[in-house]
N, C-alpha and C positions, 0 to 999 in steps of 0.2 A: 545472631542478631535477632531478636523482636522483630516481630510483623503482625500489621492489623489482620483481627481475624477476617477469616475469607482469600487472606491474597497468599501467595506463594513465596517461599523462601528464596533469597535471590543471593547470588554470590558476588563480593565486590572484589574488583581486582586493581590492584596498587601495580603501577607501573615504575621500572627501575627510571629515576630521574638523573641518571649519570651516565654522561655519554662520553667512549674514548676515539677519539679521530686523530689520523696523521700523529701519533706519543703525545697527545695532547688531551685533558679532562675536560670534560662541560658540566654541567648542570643545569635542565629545564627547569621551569618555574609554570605555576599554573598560570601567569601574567603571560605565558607564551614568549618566552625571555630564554637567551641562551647563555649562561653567564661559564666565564671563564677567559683563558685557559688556567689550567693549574697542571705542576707538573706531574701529580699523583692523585689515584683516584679518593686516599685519605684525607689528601687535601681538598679535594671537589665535598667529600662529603659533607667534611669538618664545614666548608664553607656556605655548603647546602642547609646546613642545620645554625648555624648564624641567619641565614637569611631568613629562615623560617621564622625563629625566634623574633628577631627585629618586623617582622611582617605581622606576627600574632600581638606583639607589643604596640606596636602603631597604632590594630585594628582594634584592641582596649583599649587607645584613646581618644580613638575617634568615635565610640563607642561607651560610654563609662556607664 
């Protein structure tokens, strides 16, 4: 990643958004939201990246 000059390179880190508890899937949300359960972690994904999708779509239209 680019950085202005002068400042230092800085590392970002992406945190895993899927959580398994008790045989059961979750997915955090940056809204601070614990969505689920699902019975697999494919499906927490699958449904992690819908919400995402529907969240970047909303924000280009609330936004145009």
């Amino acid at each position: 990643m680019d950085v202005r000059q002068g400042e230092k390179n800085k590392t970002w880190f992406r945190s895993d958004r899927i959580l398994h508890i008790n045989d059961k899937w979750f997915f955090l949300t940056r809204e601070q939201t614990q969505e689920g359960p699902f019975a697999t972690r494919g499906e927490a994904e699958r449904e992690l990246n819908y919400y995402i999708r529907n969240m970047n779509h909303f924000e280009v239209m609330r936004n145009p």
